[in-house]
VOBA-1610 file (N, C-alpha, C; in pm, whole numbers, padded with zeros to 5 digits, always signed):
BEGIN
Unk+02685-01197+00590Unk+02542-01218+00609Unk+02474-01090+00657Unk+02536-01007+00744Unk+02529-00883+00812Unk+02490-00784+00710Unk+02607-00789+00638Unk+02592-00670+00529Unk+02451-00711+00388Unk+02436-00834+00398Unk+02349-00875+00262Unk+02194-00802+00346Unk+02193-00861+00480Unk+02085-00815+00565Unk+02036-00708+00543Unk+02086-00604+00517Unk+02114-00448+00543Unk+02091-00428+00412Unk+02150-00466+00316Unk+02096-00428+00136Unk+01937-00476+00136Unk+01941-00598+00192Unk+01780-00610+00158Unk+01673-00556+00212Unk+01680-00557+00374Unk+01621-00461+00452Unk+01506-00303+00394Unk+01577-00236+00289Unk+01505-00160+00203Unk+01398-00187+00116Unk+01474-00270+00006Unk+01413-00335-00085Unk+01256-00401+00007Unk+01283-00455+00097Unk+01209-00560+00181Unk+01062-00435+00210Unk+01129-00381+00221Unk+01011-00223+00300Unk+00984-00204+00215Unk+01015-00110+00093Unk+00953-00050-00026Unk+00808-00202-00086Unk+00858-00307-00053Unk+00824-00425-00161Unk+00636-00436-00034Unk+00637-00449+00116Unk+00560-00450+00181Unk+00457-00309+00177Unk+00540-00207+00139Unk+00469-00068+00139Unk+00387-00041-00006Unk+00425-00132-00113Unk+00362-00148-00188Unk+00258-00226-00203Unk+00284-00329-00114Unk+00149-00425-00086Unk+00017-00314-00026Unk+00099-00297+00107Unk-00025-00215+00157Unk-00084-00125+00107Unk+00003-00033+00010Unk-00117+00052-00090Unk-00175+00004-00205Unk-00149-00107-00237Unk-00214-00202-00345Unk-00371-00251-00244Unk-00356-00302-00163Unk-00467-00387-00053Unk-00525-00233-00011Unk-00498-00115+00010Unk-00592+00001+00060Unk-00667+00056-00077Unk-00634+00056-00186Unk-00673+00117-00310Unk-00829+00004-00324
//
């Protein structure tokens, strides 16, 4: 569960950091 945490963790950021420059544009 530890390790799946940790793969997604990235994905999870890139996916929110794209929101927020989608919602600032």
């Amino acid at each position: 569960q530890l390790d799946q945490s940790l793969r997604w963790n990235p994905l999870r950021r890139q996916y929110l950091l794209l929101l927020l420059v989608l919602w600032i544009q």
